[in-house]
C-alpha positions in Angstrom: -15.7 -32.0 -11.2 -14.7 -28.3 -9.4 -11.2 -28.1 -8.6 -9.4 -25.7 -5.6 -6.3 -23.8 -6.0 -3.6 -23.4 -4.0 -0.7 -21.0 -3.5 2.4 -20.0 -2.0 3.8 -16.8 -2.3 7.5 -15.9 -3.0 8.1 -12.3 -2.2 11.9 -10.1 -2.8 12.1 -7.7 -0.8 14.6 -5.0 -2.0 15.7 -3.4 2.0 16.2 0.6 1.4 19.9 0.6 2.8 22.5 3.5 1.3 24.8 1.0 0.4 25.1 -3.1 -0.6 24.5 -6.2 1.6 28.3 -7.0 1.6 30.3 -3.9 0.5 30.1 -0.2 -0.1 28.6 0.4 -3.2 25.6 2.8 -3.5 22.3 0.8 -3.7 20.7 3.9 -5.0 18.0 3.2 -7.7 18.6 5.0 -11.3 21.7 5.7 -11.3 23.9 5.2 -15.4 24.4 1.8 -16.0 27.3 -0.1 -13.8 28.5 3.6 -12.4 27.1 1.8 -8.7 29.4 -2.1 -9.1 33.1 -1.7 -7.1 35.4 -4.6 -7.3 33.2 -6.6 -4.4 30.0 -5.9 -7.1 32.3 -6.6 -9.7 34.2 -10.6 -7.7 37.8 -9.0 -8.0 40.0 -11.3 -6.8 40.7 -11.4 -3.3 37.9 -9.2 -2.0 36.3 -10.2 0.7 32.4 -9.7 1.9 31.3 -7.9 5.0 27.8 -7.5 6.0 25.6 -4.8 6.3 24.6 -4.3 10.1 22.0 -2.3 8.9 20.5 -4.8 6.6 20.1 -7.1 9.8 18.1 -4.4 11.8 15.8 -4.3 8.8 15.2 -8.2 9.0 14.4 -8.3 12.3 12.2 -4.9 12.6 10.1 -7.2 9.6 10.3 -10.1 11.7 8.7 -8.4 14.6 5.9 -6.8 12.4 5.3 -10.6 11.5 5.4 -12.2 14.6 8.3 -14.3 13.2 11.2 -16.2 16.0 14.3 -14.0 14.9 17.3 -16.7 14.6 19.9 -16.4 17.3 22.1 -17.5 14.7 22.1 -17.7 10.8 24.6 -18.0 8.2 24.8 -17.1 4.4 25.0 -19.9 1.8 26.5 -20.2 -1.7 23.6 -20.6 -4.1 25.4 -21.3 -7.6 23.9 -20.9 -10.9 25.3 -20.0 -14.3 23.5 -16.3 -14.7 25.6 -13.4 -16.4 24.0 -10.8 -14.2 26.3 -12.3 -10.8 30.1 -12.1 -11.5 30.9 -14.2 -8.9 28.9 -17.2 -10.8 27.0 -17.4 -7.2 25.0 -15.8 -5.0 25.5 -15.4 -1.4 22.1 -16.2 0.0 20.8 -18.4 3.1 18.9 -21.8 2.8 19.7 -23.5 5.9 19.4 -21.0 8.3 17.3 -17.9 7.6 17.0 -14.8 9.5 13.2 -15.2 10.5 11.7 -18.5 10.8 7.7 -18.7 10.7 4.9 -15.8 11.8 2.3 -14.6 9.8 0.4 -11.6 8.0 -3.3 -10.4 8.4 -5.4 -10.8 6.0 -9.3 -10.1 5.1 -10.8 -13.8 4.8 -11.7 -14.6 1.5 -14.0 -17.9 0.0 -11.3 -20.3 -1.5 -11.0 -19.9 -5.5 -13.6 -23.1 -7.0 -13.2 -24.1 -10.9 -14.9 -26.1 -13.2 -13.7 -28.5 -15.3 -13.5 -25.3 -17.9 -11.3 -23.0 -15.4 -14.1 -20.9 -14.5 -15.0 -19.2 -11.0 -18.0 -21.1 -9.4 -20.0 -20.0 -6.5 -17.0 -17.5 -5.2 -18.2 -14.5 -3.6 -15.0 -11.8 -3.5 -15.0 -11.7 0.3 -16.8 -14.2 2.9 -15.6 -11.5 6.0 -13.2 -8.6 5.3 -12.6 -7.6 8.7 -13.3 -8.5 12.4 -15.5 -6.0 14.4 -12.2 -5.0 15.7 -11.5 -3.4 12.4 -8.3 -5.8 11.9 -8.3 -8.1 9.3 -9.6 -12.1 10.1 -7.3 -14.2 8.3 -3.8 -15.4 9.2 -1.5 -16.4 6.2 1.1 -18.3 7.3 4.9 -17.4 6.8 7.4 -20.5 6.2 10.6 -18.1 6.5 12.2 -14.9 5.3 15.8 -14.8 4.5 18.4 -12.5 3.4 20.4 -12.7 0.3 21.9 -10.1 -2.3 20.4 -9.3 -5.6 21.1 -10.4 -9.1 22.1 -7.5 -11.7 19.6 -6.8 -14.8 19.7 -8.2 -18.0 18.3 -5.7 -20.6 17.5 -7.4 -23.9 16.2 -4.0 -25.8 18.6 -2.0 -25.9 20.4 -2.9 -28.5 19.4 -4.8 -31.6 22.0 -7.7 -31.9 23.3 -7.8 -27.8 22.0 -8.0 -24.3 23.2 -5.7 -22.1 24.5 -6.4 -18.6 23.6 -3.5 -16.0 25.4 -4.4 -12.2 24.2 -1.6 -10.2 21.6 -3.7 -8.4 23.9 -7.2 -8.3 24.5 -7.0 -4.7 21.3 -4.7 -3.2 20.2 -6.2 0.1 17.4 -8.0 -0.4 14.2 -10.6 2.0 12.7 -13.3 0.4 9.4 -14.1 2.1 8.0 -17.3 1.4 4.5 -18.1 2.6 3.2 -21.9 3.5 1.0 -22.7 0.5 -2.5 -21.9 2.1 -3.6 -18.8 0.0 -6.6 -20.1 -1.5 -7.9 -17.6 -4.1 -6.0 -15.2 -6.3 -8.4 -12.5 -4.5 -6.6 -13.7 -1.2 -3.0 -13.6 -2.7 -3.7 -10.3 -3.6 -4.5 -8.9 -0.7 -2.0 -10.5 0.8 0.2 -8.8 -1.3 -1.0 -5.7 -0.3 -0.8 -5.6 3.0 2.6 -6.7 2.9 3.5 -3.3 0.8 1.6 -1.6 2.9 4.0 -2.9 6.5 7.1 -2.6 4.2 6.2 0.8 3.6 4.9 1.5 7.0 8.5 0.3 8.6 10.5 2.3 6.0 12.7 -0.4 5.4 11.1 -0.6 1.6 10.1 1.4 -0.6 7.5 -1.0 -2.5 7.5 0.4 -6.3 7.1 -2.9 -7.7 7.9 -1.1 -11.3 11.3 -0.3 -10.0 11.6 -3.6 -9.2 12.0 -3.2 -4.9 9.3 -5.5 -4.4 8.6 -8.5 -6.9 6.7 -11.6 -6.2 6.4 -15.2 -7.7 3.7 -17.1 -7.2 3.4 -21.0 -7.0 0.2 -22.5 -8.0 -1.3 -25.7 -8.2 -4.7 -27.1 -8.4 -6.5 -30.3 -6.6 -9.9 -31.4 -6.3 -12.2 -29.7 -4.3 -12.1 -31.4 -1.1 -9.3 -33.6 -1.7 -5.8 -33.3 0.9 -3.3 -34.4 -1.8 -2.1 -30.7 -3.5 -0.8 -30.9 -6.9 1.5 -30.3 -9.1 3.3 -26.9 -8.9 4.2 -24.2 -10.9 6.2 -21.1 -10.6 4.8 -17.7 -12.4 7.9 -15.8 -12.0 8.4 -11.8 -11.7 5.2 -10.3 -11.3 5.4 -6.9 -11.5 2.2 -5.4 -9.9 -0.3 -6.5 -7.4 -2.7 -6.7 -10.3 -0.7 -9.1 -12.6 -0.6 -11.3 -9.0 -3.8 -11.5 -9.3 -4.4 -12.1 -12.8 -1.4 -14.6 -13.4 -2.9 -16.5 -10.8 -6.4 -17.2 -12.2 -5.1 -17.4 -15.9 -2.7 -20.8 -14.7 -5.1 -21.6 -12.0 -7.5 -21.9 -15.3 -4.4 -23.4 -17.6 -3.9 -26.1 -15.3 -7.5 -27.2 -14.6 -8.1 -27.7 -18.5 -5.1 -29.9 -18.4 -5.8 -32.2 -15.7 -10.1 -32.0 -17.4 -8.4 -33.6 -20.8 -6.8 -35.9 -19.1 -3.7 -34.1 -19.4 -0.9 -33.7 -16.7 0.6 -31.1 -15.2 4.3 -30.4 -15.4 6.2 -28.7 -12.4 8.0 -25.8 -14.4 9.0 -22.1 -14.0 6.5 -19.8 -16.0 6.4 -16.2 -17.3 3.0 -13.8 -17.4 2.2 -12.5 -20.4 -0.2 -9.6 -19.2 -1.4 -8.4 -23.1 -2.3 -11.7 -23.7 -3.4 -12.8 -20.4 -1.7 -16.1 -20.8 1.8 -17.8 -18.9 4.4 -19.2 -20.5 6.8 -21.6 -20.3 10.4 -20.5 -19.2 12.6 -23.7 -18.1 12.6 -26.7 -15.8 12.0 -25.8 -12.2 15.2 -26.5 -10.6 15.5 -28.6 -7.3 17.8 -27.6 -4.0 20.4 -29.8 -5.1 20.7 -28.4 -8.7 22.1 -25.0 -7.0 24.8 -27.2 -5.1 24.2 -25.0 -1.8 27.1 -25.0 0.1 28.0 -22.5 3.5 29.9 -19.6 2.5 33.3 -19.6 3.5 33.7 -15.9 3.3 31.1 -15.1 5.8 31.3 -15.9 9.4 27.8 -17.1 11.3 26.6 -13.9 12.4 24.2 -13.9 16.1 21.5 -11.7 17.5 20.8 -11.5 20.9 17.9 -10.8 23.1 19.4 -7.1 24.1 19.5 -6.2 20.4 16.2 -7.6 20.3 14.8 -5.2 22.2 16.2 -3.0 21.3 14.8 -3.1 17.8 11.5 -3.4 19.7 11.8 0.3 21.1 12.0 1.5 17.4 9.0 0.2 16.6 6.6 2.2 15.3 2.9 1.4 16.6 1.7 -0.6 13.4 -1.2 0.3 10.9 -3.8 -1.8 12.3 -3.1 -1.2 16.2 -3.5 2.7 15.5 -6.6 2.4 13.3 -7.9 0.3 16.1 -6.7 2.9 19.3 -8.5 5.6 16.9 -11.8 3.7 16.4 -12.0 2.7 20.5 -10.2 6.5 21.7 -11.3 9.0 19.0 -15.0 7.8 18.3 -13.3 7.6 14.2 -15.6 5.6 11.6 -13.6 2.4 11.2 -13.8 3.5 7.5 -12.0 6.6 8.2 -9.2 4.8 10.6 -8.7 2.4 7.9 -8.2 5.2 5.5 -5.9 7.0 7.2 -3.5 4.6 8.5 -2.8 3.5 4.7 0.3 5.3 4.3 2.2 6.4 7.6 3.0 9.7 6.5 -0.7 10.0 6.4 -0.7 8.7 10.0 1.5 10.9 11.1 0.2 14.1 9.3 -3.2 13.1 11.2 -1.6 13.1 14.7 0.4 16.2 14.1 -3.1 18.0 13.0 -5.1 16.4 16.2 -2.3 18.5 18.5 -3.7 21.7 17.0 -7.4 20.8 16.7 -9.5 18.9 19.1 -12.4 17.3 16.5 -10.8 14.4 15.3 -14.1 13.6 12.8 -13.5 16.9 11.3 -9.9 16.5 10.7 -10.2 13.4 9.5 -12.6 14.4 6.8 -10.6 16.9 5.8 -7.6 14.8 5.1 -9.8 12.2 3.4 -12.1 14.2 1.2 -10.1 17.7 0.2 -6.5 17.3 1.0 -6.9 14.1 -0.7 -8.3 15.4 -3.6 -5.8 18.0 -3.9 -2.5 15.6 -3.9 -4.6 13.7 -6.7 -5.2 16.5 -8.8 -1.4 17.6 -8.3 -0.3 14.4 -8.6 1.7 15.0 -4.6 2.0 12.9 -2.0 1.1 14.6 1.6 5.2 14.8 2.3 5.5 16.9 -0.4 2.1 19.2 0.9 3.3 23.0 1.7 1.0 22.9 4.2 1.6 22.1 7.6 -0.8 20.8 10.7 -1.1 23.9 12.7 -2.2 25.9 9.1 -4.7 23.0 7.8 -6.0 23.2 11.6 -7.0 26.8 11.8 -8.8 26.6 8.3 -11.0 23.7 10.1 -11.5 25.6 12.9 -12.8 28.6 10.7 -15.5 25.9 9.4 -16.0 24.5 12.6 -16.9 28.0 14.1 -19.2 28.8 11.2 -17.1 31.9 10.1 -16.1 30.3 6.3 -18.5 27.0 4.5 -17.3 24.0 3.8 -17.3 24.2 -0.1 -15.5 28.2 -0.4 -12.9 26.7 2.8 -12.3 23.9 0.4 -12.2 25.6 -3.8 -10.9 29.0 -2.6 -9.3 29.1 1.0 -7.4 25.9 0.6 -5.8 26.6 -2.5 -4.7 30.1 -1.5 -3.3 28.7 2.5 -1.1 25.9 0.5 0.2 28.7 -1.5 0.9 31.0 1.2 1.2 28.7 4.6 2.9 31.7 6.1 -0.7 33.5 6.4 -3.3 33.0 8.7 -6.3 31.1 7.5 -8.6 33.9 9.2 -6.5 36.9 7.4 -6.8 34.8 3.9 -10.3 34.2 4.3 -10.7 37.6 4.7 -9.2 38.8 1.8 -10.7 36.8 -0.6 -13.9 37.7 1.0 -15.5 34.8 1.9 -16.0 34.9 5.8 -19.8 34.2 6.1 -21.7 37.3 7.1 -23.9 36.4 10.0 -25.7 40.3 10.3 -29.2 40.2 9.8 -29.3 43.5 7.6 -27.5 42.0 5.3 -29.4 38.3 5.3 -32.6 40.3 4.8 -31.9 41.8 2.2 -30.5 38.7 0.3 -33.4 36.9 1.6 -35.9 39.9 0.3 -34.2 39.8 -2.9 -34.8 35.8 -3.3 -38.2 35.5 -2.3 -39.4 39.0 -4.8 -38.1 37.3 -7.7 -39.1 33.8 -6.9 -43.2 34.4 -6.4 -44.3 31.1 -7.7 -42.1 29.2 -5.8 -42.9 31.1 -2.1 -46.7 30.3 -3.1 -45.3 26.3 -3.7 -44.1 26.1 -0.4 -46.4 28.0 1.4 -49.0 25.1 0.1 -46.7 22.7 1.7 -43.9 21.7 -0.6 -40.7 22.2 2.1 -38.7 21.0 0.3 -38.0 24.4 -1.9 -36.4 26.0 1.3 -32.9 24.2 0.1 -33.8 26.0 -3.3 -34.5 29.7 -1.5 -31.2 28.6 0.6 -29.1 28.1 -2.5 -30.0 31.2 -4.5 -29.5 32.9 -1.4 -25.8 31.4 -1.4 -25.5 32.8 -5.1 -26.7 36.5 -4.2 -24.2 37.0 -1.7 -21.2 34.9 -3.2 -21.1 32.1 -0.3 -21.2 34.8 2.3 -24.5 34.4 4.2 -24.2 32.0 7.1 -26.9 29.1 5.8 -27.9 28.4 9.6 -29.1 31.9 10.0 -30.7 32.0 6.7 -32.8 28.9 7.1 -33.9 30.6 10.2 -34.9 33.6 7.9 -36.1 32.1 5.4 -38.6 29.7 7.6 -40.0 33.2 9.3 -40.3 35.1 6.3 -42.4 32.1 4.7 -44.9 31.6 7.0 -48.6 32.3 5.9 -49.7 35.5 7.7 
């Protein structure tokens, strides 16, 4: 028998406010233990909740992004449960009426996940189309609804040898849960899902997505049914996955658990699990707890709040044009690779470091392999991000337009007059690439003599290609390169070259 797996996706979202979903605190990440929990943080008696406007503006700008109906009106819920990390013994979160109420994400399409009776993969090729012609991605995962609700505090169990410790700087951090309908039909699928979500968190500023700080966690709830069958089964919930990897991987290793269960004749109990990622394995954690067992109840603290259409659009006009709408404008308007416009509308500091460049030089294929091959390289060596590049547009511009024009190469531009223009941005590209003495020399007193040089000391090799091997003129190019320390123009010396070698 081959069994299919199916998942839904639970995803927190930590929103990058300055301060808490219902009081002032700082929301700040790494700050000394409890130095960020006030008396609201903290459930003094007689303080009183009040919500963060800002927190709200986030929601929505997300629910746009998703294509979600923004509720006109939504109210926060008490969600009890005997945790040490919420003083209040609740938390104030919303289960009857959430924020954003269906839409969906893009996706690449992927074949849906088939096992065998032993857990394995059978006949599942990674990706059955990974984008439309438009570029976009094919596939639309499905969003049940995204709501907001505050955070729990941390329980730190290794910090001490006989005592848990109890840190409250996050209890109270505005935070989305997205929950997806359970279509995702591969771990390959759940994963990109995943990614693309960090990607239009990131892209809307309203999170930061370092899922090892713990701003973005996801749980995932897997089941596994027949192939071809409509009943789903039993669920279970992987909790706190900690990277888009470990998604991945806790998916197939209980998507594999599960199927050697029901294949001995075993069943399958609906639980909450953990991922062991050493051991590739999830374990057990507790019962999965029902509605009911968190006695939901509207909070009495907490009006209903309303959003209207004005707001609305409002939010609309600040809107940035999204990550798969530019790459596409760039593809129909620039003539870009769809490789490249995917590339660059990864991050939107990227994005926007492209646009700022294309003001200052007209070839957008040029600047676009510069950002992608050796400013790329750079803030990988240097471990940078491009926000933290000395090097602005109009400098990186004028060093392509030194290329362009055939006055530097590509390779000194990149290992010498790149370097030198991020460390003095002040200095024009020309002037630099003049002092370090690698403007390509173009006068044909000085090519012949380079040229003259190469082909005296290279006899054997002129006689070779004068017999027909061509291919040696890259050879007579190069060492032509060498003798002049990147300075002859390798256009004008092909020329040359190709005269000087002819027979008689």
């Amino acid at each position: 028998m081959q069994y299919e797996v199916v998942i839904g996706l639970e995803v927190h979202i930590q929103l990058r406010t300055a301060t808490k979903l219902f009081c002032a605190d700082a929301a700040s990440f790494g700050a000394a233990p409890n130095t960020q929990a006030g008396v609201v943080t903290l459930a003094h008696p007689g303080t009183l909740p009040v919500l963060n406007q800002e927190a709200v503006r986030m929601a929505a700008m997300l629910g746009l992004a998703l294509h979600s109906t923004i509720s006109p009106i939504s109210h926060f819920d008490r969600k009890h449960y005997l945790y040490p990390d919420l003083p209040k013994g609740y938390q104030t979160s919303q289960h009857t009426h959430p924020i954003l109420v269906g839409g969906y994400l893009e996706t690449p399409v992927y074949a849906p996940d088939r096992l065998d009776e032993h857990g394995n993969a059978v006949n599942n090729p990674k990706a059955a189309n990974p984008t439309t012609e438009a570029g976009t991605p094919a596939n639309r995962v499905a969003i049940h609804h995204v709501h907001l609700e505050e955070d729990a505090g941390k329980s730190i169990h290794d910090a001490h040898e006989h005592y848990s410790c109890i840190d409250l700087n996050r209890a109270g951090t505005p935070l989305l849960e997205l929950v997806t309908e359970p279509v995702i039909r591969s771990a390959e699928e759940a994963f990109a899902f995943l990614t693309q979500l960090r990607k239009l968190v990131r892209w809307l500023d309203i999170c930061d997505g370092n899922m090892e700080e713990g701003s973005l966690r996801a749980d995932a709830n897997v089941s596994v049914k027949l192939a071809g069958s409509q009943t789903l089964g039993t669920k279970v919930e992987v909790k706190n996955l900690n990277s888009i990897r470990n998604l991945r991987r806790a998916i197939e290793a209980e998507a594999s658990r599960q199927v050697s269960l029901l294949s001995s004749g075993q069943s399958v109990t609906q639980e909450t699990r953990g991922y062991d990622a050493d051991r590739n394995i999830t374990l057990p954690q507790r019962d999965k707890e029902e509605a009911n067992d968190y006695r939901y109840f509207p909070c009495p603290d907490l009006p209903p709040f309303t959003i209207n259409q004005q707001q609305i659009e409002g939010w609309k006009l600040q809107m940035p044009v999204l990550p798969q709408q530019l790459a596409a404008s760039w593809v129909a308007q620039l003539g870009l690779p769809l490789a490249d416009a995917l590339v660059l509308t990864e991050e939107k500091a990227t994005a926007d470091y492209y646009v700022q460049l294309l003001q200052h030089n007209p070839a957008p294929k040029a600047a676009a392999n510069w950002l992608i091959g050796p400013i790329k390289s750079y803030l990988n060596e240097h471990n940078l991000t491009i926000e933290e590049l000395m090097l602005p547009p109009h400098a990186l511009a004028q060093l392509i337009d030194l290329v362009q024009q055939g006055a530097v190469s590509f390779s000194m531009a990149a290992t010498r007059l790149l370097p030198a223009l991020i460390a003095q941005p002040q200095q024009a590209a020309a002037s630099l690439a003049q002092t370090l003495g690698i403007v390509q020399s173009s006068n044909m007193d000085e090519l012949s003599q380079w040229v003259n040089e190469v082909l005296a000391a290279m006899p054997d090799k002129v006689k070779e290609y004068q017999k027909g091997k061509k291919g040696l003129l890259g050879l007579f190019v190069g060492e032509v390169k060498k003798r002049s320390k990147g300075k002859a123009d390798p256009t004008a010396t092909s020329k040359l070259l190709e005269e000087k070698l002819k027979i008689g």
